[in-house]
Backbone as CSV, one residue per row, in Angstrom:
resi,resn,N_x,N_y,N_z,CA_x,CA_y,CA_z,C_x,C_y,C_z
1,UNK,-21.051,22.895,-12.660,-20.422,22.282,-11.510,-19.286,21.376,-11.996
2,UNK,-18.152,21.529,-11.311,-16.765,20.363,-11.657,-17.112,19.547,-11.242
3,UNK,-16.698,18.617,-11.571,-16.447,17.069,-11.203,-15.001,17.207,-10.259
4,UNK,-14.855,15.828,-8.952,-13.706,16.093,-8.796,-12.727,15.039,-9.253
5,UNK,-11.412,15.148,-9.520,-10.945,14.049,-9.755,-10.207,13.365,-8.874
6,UNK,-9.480,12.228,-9.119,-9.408,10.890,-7.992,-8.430,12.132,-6.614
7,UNK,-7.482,12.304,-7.075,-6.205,13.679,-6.543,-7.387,14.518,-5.786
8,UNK,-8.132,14.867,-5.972,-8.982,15.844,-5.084,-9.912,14.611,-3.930
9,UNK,-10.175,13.796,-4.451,-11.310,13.233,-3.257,-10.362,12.794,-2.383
10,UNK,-8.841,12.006,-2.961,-7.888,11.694,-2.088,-7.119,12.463,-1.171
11,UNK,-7.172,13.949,-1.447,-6.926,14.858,-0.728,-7.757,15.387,0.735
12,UNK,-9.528,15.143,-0.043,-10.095,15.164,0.739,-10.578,14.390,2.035
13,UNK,-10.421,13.289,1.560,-10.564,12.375,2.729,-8.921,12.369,3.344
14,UNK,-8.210,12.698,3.150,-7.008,12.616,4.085,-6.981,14.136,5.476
15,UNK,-7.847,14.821,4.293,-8.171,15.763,5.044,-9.161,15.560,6.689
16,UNK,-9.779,15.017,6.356,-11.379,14.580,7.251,-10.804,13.381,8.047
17,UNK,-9.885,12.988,7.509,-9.285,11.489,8.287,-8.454,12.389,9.244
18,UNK,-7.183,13.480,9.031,-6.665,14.348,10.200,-7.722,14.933,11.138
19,UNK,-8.595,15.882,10.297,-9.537,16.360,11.191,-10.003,15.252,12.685
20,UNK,-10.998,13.800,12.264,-11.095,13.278,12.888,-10.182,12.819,14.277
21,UNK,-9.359,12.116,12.969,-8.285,10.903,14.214,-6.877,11.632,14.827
22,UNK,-6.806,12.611,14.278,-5.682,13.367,14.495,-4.486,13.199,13.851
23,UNK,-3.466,13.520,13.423,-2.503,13.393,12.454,-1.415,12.219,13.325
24,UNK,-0.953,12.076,14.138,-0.585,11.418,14.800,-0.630,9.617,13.695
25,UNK,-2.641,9.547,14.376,-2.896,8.292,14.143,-2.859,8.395,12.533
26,UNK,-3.177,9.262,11.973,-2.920,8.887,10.537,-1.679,8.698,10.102
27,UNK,-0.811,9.010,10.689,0.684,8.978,10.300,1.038,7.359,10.278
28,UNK,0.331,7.216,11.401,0.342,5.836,12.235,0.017,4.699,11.416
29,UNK,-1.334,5.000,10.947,-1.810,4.108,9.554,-0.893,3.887,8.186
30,UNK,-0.410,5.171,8.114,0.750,5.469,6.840,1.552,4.737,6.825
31,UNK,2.472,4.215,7.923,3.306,3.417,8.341,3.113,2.203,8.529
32,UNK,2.233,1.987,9.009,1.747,0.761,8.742,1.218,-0.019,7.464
33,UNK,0.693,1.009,6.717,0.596,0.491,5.361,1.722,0.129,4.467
34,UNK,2.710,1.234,4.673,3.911,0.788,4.239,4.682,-0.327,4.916
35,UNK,4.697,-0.406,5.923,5.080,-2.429,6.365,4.750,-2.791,5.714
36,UNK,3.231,-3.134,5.633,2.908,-3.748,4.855,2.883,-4.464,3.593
37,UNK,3.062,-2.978,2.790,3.417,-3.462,1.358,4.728,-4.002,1.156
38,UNK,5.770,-3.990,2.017,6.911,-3.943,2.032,6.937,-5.540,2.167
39,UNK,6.445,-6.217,3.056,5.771,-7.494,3.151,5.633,-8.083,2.190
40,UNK,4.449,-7.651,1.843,3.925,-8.160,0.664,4.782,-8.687,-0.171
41,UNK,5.268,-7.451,-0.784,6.813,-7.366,-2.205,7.273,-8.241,-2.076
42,UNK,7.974,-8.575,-0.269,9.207,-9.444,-0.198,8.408,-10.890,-0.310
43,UNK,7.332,-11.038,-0.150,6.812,-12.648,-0.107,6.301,-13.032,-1.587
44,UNK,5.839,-11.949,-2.316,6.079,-11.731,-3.727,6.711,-12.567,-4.671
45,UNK,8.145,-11.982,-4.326,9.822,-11.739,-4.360,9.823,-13.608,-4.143
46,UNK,9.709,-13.503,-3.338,10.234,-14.814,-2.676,9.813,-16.044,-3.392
47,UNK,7.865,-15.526,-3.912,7.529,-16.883,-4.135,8.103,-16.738,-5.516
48,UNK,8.366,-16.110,-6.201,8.478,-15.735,-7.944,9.821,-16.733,-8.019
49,UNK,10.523,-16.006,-7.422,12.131,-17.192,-7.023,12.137,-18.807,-6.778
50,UNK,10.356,-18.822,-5.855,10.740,-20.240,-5.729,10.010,-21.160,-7.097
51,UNK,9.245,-20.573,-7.583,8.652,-20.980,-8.844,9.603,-21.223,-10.184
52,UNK,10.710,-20.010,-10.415,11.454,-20.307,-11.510,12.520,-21.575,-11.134
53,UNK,12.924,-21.742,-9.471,13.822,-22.716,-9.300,13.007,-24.115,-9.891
54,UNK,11.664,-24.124,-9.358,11.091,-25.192,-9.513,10.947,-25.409,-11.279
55,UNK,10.522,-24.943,-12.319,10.777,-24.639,-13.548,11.986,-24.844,-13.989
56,UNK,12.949,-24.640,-13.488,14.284,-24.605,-13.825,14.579,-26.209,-13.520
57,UNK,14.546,-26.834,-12.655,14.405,-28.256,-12.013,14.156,-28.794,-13.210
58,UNK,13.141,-28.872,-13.801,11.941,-29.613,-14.207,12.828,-30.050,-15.602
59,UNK,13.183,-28.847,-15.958,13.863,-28.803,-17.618,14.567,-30.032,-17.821
C-alpha cells in the first residue's frame, strides 16, 4: 500500500471541499485567504519599518 504525500491529501480535500460546498464557496474562501495574507505581509512590512526607525533613533 502507498503512502500519500502532503500534494495528494491536499488535492484531496480540495476535492471533498468542492464536492460539498460547491466551487463557488470555495473559490470564495480562496480569496479570502488571500486578503488575508496580503494583510498580514503589509502589517508585517509595516511593523519591521517601524522597528529599524526606532533602532536607527537610538544609535
Amino acid at each position: 500500500m502507498a503512502f500519500l504525500g502532503p500534494a495528494e491529501i491536499v488535492l484531496i480535500v480540495v476535492v471533498i471541499a468542492i464536492f460539498f460546498f460547491g466551487k463557488d464557496k470555495v473559490l470564495d474562501w480562496a480569496r479570502t485567504a488571500g486578503q488575508a495574507k496580503k494583510e498580514f505581509s503589509a502589517g508585517t512590512k509595516e511593523e519591521t519599518k517601524k522597528k529599524r526607525k526606532k533602532t536607527k533613533k537610538k544609535k
